[in-house]
N, C-alpha and C positions, 0 to 999 in steps of 0.2 A: 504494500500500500504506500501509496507516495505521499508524502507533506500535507497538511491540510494548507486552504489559502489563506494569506492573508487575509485579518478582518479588518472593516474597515475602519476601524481604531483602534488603535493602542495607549494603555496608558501606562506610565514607571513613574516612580517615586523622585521626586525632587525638592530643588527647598526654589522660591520659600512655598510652594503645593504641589502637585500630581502634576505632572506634565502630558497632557496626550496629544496624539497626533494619527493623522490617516499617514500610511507608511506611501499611500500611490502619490500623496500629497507633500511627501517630504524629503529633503536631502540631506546628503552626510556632506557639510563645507569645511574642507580641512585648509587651516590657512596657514601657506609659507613655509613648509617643513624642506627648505631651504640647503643646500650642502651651505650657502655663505652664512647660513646663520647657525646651521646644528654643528658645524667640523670644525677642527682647527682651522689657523690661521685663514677663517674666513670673516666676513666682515660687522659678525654679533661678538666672536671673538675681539676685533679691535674697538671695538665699542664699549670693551669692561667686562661684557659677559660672562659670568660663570657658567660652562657649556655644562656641567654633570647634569643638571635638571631638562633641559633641552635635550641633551641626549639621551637621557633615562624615557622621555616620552615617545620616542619612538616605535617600541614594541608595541604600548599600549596601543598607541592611536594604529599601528597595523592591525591589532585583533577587530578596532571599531573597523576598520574599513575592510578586512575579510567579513565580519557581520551583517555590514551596509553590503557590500554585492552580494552575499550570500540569499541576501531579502529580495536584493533584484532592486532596490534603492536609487535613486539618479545620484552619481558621486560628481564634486566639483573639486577642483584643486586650484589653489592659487600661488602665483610668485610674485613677489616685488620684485622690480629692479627697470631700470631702464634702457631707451633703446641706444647703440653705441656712438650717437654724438651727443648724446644727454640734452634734448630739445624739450625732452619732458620733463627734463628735473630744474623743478624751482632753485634759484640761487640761495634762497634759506637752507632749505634742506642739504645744501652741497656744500656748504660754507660756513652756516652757524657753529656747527660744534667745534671744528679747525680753528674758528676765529677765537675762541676760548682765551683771554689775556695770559691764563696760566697751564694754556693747555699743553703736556705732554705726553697725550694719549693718541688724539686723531691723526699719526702720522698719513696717514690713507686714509684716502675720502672715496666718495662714488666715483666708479669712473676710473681711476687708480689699479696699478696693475701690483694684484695681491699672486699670492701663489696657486690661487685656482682661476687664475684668469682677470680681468677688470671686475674689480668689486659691483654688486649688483648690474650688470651689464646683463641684458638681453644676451643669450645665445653663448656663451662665456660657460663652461663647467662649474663654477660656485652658484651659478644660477640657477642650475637645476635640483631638482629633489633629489634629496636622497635615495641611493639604491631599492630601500625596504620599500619605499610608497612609490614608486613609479605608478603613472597612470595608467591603464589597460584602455582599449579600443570602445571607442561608446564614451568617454569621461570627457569634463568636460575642464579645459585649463583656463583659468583669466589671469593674465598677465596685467598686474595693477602695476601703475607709477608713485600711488598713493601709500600712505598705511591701512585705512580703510578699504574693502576687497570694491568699493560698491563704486568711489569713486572714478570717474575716466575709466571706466570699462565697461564691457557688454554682458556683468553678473546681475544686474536687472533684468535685460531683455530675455538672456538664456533661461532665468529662473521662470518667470513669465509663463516663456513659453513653453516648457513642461509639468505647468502646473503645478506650481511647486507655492506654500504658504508658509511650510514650518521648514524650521534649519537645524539640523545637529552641529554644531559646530565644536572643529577642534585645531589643533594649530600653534605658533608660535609669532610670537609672545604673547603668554596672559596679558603681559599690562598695555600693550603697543596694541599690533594689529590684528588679535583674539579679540579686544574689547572695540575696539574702535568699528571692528567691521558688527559685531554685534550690536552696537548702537547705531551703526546705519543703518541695520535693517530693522529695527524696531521701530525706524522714525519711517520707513516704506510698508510697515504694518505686516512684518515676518513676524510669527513664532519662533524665539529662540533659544535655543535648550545649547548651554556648554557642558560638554563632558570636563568634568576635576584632571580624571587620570592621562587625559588625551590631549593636555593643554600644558603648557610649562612656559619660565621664563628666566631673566637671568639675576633677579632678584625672589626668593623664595616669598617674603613677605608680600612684595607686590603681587603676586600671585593672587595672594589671600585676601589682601586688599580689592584684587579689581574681579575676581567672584563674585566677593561680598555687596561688591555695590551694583553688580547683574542684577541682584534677584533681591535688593532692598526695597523698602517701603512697599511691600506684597509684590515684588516682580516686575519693578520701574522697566527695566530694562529686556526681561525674560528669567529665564529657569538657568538652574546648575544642579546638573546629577553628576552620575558617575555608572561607569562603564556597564556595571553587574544586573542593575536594574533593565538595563536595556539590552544585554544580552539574555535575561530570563524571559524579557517578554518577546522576544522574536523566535528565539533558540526551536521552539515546540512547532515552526511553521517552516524549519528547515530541515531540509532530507539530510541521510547521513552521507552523503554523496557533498549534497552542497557545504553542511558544516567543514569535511577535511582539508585539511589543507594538503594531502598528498597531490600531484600532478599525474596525469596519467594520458602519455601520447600513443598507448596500444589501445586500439578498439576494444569493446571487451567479445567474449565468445561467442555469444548468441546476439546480434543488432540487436537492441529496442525494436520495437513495433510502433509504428506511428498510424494514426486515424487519418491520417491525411489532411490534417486541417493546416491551412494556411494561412491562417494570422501568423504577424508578424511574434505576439510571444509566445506561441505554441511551438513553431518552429524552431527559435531561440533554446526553450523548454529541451526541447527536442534532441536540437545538436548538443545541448552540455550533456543528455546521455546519452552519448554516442552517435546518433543520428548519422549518416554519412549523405552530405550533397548528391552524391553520385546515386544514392536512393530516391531523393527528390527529383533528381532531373527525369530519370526512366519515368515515374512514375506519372510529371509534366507531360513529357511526351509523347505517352501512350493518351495523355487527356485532351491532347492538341489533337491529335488523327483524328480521336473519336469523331471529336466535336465539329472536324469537318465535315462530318454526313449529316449535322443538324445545321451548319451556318459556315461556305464556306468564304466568309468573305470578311471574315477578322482581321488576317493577317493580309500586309505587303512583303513583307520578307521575313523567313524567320531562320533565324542561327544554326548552322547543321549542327546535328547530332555530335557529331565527334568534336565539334569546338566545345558546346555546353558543356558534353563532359569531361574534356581536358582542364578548361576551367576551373570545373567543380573539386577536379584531383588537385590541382594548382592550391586551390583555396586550402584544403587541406593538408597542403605541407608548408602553406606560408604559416597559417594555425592552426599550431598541433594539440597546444595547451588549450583545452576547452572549456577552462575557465578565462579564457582571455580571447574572447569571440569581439568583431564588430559588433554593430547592433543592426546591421543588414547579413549577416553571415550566411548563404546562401538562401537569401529571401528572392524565390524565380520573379522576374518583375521584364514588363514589355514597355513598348517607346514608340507614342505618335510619332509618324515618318513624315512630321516637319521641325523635326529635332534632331541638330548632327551626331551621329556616331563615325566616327574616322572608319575609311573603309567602306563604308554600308553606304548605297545609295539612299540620300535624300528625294523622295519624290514631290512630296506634299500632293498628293494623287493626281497630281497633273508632269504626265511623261516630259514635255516637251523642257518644262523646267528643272529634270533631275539633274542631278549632278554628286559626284563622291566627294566630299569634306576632305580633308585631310587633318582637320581638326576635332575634335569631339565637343558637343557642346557642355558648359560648365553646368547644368545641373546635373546631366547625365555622367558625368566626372565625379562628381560626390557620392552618388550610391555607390558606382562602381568601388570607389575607394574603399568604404566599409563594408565592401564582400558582398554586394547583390549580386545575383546569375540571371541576364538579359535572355529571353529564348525569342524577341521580334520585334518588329515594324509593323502596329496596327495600322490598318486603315481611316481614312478619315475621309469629310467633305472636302472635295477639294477644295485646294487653298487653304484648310481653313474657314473655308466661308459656308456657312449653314449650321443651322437645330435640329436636323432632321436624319441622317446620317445618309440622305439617299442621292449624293453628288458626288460619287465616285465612280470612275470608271473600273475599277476593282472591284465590284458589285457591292449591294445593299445590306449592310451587317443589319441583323433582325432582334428585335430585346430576349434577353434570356426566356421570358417568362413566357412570350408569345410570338413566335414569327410570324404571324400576322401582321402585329406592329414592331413600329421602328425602334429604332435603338437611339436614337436621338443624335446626336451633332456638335461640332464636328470630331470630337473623339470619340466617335463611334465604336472601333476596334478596342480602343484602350477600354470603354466602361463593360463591353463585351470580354473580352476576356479576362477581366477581373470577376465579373459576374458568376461567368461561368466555372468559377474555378482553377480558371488555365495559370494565373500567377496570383499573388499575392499583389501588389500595386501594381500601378500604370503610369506613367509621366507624361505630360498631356500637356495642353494651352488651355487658355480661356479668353476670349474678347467680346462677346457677346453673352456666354452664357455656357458655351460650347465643352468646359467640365464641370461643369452644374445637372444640364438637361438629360446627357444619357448617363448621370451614374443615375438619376432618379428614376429612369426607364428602366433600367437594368437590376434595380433595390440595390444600389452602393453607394458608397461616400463618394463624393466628388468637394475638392475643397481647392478655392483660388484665395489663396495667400494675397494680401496685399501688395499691390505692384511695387516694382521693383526691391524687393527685399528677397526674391529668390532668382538669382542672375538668369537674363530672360538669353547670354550670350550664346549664338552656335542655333538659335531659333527662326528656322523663316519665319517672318512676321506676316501677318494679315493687316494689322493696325497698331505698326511699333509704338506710337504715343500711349494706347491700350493694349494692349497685349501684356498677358503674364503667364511664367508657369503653372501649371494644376497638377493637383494629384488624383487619383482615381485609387481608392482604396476598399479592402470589404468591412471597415468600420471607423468609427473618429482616432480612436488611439495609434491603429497603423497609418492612417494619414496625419494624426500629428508627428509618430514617428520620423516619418519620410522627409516633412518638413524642418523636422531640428536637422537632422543632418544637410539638409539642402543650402537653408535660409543662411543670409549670409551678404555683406555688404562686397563689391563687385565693381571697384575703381574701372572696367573698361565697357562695362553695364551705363552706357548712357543715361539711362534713366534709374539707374540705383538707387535708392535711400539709403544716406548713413543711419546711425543709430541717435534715436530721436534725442532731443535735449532733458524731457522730464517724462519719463510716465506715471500711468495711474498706480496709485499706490495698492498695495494688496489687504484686501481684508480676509483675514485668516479664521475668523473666529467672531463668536455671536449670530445676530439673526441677518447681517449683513452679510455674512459668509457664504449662505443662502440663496436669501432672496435678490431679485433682479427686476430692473422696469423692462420691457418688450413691449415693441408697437407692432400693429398689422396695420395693411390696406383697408380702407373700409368698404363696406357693400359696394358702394356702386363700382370700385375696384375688383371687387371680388365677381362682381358679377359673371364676368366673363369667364368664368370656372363653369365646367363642367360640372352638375350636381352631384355626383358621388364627390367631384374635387373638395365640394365645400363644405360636403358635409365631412369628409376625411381631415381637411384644414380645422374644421371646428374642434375635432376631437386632438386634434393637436392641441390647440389652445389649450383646449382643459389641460392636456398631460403637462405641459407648462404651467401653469398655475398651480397642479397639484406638488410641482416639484419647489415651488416658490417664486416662481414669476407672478411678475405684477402687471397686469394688461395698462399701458397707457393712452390717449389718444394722440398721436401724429401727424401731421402735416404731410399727405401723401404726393403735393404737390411738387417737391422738388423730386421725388425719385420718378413721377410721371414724367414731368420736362424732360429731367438730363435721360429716361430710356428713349424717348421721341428724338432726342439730337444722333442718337448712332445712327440710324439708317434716312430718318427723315429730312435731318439738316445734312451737311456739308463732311462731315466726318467720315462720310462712308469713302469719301475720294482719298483716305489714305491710301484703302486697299491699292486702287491704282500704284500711288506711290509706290509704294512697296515691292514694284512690278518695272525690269529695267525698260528704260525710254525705247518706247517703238512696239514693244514684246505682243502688248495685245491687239494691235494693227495684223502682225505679222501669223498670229498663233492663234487669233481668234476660233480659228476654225477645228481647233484639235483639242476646246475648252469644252465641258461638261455643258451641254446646252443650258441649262438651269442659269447655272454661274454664266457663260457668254452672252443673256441674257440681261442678267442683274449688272454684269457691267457696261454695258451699252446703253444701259438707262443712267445709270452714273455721270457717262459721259455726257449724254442727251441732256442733262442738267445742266451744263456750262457756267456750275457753280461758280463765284467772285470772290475774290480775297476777299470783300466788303462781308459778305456772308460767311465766308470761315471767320473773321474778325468777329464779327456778332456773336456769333456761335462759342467763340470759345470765351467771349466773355459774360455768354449764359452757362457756360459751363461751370465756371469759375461763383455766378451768383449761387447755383444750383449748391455748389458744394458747399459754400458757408453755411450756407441754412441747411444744408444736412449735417455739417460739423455740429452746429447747435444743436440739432434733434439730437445726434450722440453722444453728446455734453452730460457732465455728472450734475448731480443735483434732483430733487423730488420727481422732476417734467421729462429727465433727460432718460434715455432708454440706452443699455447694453446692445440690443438687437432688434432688430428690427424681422419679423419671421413674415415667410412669404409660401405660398405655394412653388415648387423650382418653377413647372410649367402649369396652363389652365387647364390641359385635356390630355391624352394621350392620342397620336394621330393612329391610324392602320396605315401600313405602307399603299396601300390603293389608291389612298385617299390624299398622300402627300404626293403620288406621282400625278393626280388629275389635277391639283393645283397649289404647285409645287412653291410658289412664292407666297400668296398668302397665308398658306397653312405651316409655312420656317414663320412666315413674319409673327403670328401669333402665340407661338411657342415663347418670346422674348419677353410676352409681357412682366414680367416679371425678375429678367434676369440682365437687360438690357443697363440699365442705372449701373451695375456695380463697377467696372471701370472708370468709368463716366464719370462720377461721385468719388474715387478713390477708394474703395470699400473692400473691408476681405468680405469673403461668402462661404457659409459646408453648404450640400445640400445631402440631408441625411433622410434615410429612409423613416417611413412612417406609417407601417403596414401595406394591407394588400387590401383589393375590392375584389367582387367575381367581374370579368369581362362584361357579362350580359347590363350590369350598371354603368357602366358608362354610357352617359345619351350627351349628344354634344349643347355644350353652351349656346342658347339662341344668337348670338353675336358673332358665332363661326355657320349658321345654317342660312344658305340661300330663300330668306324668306318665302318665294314666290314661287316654290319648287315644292311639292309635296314630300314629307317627312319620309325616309324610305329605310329597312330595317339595318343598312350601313349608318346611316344618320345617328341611328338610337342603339345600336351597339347588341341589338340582338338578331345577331341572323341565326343561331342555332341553341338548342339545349345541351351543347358542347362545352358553349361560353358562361352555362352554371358552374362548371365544374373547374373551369379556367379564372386563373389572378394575374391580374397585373398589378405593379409595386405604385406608391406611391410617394412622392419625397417631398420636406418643407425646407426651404434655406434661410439658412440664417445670416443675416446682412448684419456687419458692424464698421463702426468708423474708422478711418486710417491706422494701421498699427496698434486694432483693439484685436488681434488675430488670438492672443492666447485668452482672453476674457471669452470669448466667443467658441471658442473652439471646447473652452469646458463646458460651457450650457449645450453646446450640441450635446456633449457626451451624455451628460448628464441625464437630456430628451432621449436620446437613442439608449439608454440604457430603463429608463419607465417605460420607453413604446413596447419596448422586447419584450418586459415585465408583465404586458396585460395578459 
């Protein structure tokens, strides 16, 4: 019998009360266990330090951190020092102490070539940790300039973004950068709990002193335990596999057995016992053939066989140690083929535009890095352009649940074969809506990250001012997965974002920790939902509010406009752009009819700079006042929850009238670029087929209602479901706030 799970709190004994914490909710921050400040002649040593107490903490704080991954824990690690022309280091700090009238201590300052290299220097061997706590694959380092970890670094944004509220913290010095980073995060509203045995400093007293004033006046600052408590309370939910610290790089005699489920920590699960890739791939494999006799028109190209499993053996002797896995370690994952892979033709399903990369694009460079195993090139709309997934000359990928209907657009391959089982994630775009629409068709996550924060480089664009990466995952956790390793600021990313100046701070605890405001559309918004949609949307709401959302009312006008400007104004003439000079003069005739349609009215428009000017400076109005709807405070909303799409189409129905029925599919998903906005769109049950009857605002009034109209053409379609999804819209770089409440929903929808 293996380990029981994790529950969803723990509590150990602390002063000055009980300390608890959710373990998915929490990390182990070990701060500075430094070679310059634990070893000799490093630069805690020139500073006065007594090393015995700094040195004596390092076994301990290894037991906390074999503990902390043994739980499966997020681990952080930090260093001080700076980068090697010291641009980052204040002349105080470089100078003050040297400057000492009667100093004969600081012969060597930062920057100073000691015996392990330039004292505190970036990249220099006193710099790094210590042999015993090196970092393992998946951890994450912040390199601070400061004393405090929180300052001029990205340990906000990281923590953030995997939902992280409480801290264990441990590290070197109690009284310096133990305490100082503990106090920054209590003023960003972290839970902070110090381990006694895990902390040291070069004054014993001061030690005791800056404990003491952690957890004064009932916990000003946070908590102080110690070690034992917290390993009794985890120790019962670790297998005896996980607790050893033996290594073991021999397989053992009989594989494990796996169920075949491919989430991302099942598999993880999986490989720490013994699991071997080379079992996963066959088994992929054999799930790709299959599925070609139900859909063959997933894939554009896929990986032969003997690459994937070359790969898979590769992986396994670059790591042998299986307790020192990436946290992608052969997770099988596919790639829209308008995203470069070096070697692999880029199509963007239009031939005439292929061509071989020689470069790989930077998202698909990071998975690869932490051991994903690629097995293809899904299909898509060409270009990129469409909701519906039926503009490819590769033929018409169909939803898992029904090939009747579509798959939705333009990542049609990627939400299909996550769907289906064929990988575990998908890497995808979003411009319109395009990894929103078919992971909701498909019952999967699809989540578009706020732009530029996951480098869009090595991406043919459809609409580079909009355009961003997506994921296509089979739930919130493995797409937020995807995205800590992804997400990441992109100096040759034209439209990057660095890392914001202030964010929201965290509420860890109370009824705040909780609850949340959330707006919808209203009726007449809604109207255009298909009536199972609305009645499905309803029952969302409830599961929101029962999870502690707060309905508020919103202002639906700025998300109407700015979706009206992608296709109605002036923006749709990027696509052109994007398209080298002459190309669709020349090649018109070997385009997707649909698409050489849509762009020939583009053209027909002989849009004016005066009208892009207009345009982008409603774009710009549009966005303030949806900053304000995002805005904290009683009125302001976390998320804004939408239907992904109003209806689902049948492929039939999208070939008879192929434009107006993409163009309605957006109502809903069109704004978020537009606005700057991340989005999930996460599943939210099934309906039977035979309920879907279409929204009066998609039916030709003047046409008698016919049994395609109302979704009942057989007693087949009782027995038949199709998925439904709601997305969750949040303000610029609220991605990890959002990203919890999706979870949170998709874990009550499951619940019913």
């Amino acid at each position: 019998m293996g380990p029981k799970s994790l529950p969803e709190t723990l509590t150990i004994e602390a002063k000055p009360y009980a300390f608890t914490f959710a373990p998915r909710h929490t990390a182990l921050l070990i701060i500075d266990m430094q070679r310059d400040f634990l070893l000799p002649t490093g630069f805690g040593e020139i500073q006065g330090g007594d090393l015995a107490a700094v040195t004596a903490s390092i076994e301990p704080t290894k037991q906390l951190l074999d503990l902390c991954r043994s739980a499966g824990m997020h681990v952080f690690h930090t260093r001080e020092g700076h980068v090697p022309d010291l641009s980052d280091c204040p002349s105080s700090k470089l100078v003050r102490q040297a400057a000492c009238p009667e100093n004969k201590q600081h012969g060597l300052v930062i920057g100073d070539k000691g015996k392990m290299g330039r004292l505190l220097v970036r990249g220099e061997y006193g710099h790094d940790f210590v042999d015993e706590l090196q970092p393992v694959p998946g951890e994450v380092v912040i390199d601070k300039p400061g004393k405090g970890a929180f300052w001029n670094t990205k340990l906000m944004e990281k923590l953030q973004a995997r939902g992280i509220t409480h801290l264990i913290v441990s590290g070197v010095t109690t009284e310096c950068c133990f305490a100082t980073t503990i106090r920054e995060g209590n003023d960003r509203g972290f839970e902070c709990c110090g381990i006694t045995e895990a902390t040291a400093g070069y004054n014993p007293a001061f030690k005791i002193s800056s404990l003491d004033m952690i957890h004064w006046s009932q916990g000003l600052f946070g908590f102080v335990s110690c070690l034992q408590p917290l390993t009794d309370a985890l120790s019962p939910y670790l297998s005896s596999n996980e607790a050893s610290d033996t290594v073991s790089t021999t397989p053992p005699q009989t594989p494990p057995l796996w169920d075949g489920n491919l989430d991302i920590p099942a598999l993880a699960s999986a490989y720490r016992s013994g699991l071997s890739p080379v079992t996963v791939v066959d088994s992929i494999l054999k799930a790709i053939e299959a599925y070609k006799e139900v859909d063959p028109a997933v894939w554009i190209y896929q990986i032969p066989k003997e690459t994937v499993l070359a790969t898979a053996k590769e992986l396994m002797v670059k790591f042998p140690d299986k307790r020192k896995l990436p946290p992608l370690y052969g997770v099988p994952f596919s790639v829209k083929d308008s995203i470069d892979i070096s070697g692999i033709p880029t199509t963007t399903a239009c031939p005439p535009l292929a061509y071989i990369p020689t470069k790989s694009a930077a998202v698909y460079e990071r998975v690869i890095e932490q051991g994903a195993l690629l097995f293809g090139k899904t299909n898509l709309d060409q270009l990129a352009t469409g909701l519906t997934g039926c503009r490819s000359p590769y033929g018409i990928p169909r939803s898992v649940y029904n090939k009747d209907y579509i798959s939705g657009g333009s990542s049609s391959g990627n939400a299909v074969s996550v769907g289906a089982s064929l990988v575990s994630f998908s890497l995808a775009t979003d411009t319109a809506g395009s990894g929103r629409v078919p992971a909701a068709f498909n019952g999967v996550v699809g989540y578009k990250p706020t732009r530029g924060t996951v480098s869009f480089q090595g991406v043919t664009p459809a609409c580079l001012s909009l355009d961003c990466c997506s994921f296509v995952a089979r739930n919130v956790e493995d797409a937020r997965k995807v995205w800590e390793v992804c997400e990441g600021y992109d100096a040759n990313d034209r439209y990057a974002k660095s890392t914001p100046q202030t964010l929201r701070h965290v509420d860890s605890i109370g009824p705040q920790a909780k609850g949340f405001n959330f707006g919808i559309p209203p009726p007449e918004a809604l109207a255009v939902c298909a009536p199972v949609y609305r009645t499905m949307f309803n029952n969302a709401v409830q599961t929101l509010q029962s999870i502690g959302g707060n309905l508020v009312h919103v202002d639906w006008a700025p998300f109407e406009n700015a979706g009206k400007l992608l296709y109605d104004g002036t923006f749709v003439s990027e696509r052109l752009a994007s398209l080298p000079d002459g190309w669709l003069e020349s090649n018109r005739d070997h385009l997707h009819p649909v698409i050489r349609e849509l762009f020939e009215e583009v053209v027909n428009r002989n849009s004016t700079a005066v009208q892009a000017y207009r345009d982008l400076q409603a774009k710009a109005l549009y966005t303030r006042q949806a900053e304000t709807i995002f805005s904290r405070g009683p009125s302001g909303i976390i998320a804004l929850v939408v239907p992904t799409a109003p209806t689902h189409w049948r492929v039939s129905e999208v070939l008879g009238d192929p434009i107006a029925k993409n163009s309605a599919l957006g109502q809903f998903t069109h704004c978020g670029n537009v606005l700057d906005l991340t989005g999930i769109s996460v599943p939210a049950g099934t309906y039977a087929v035979n309920e879907l009857a279409r929204a009066p605002s998609y039916v030709d009034q003047t046409q008698p209602v016919t049994d395609a109209d109302s979704g009942n053409e057989s007693s087949e379609d009782e027995q038949q479901r199709l998925p439904f999804g709601v997305t969750f819209l949040g303000g610029c770089r609220t991605d990890a706030e959002v990203l919890e409440i999706a979870r949170r929903f998709e874990k009550a929808a499951k619940a019913k």
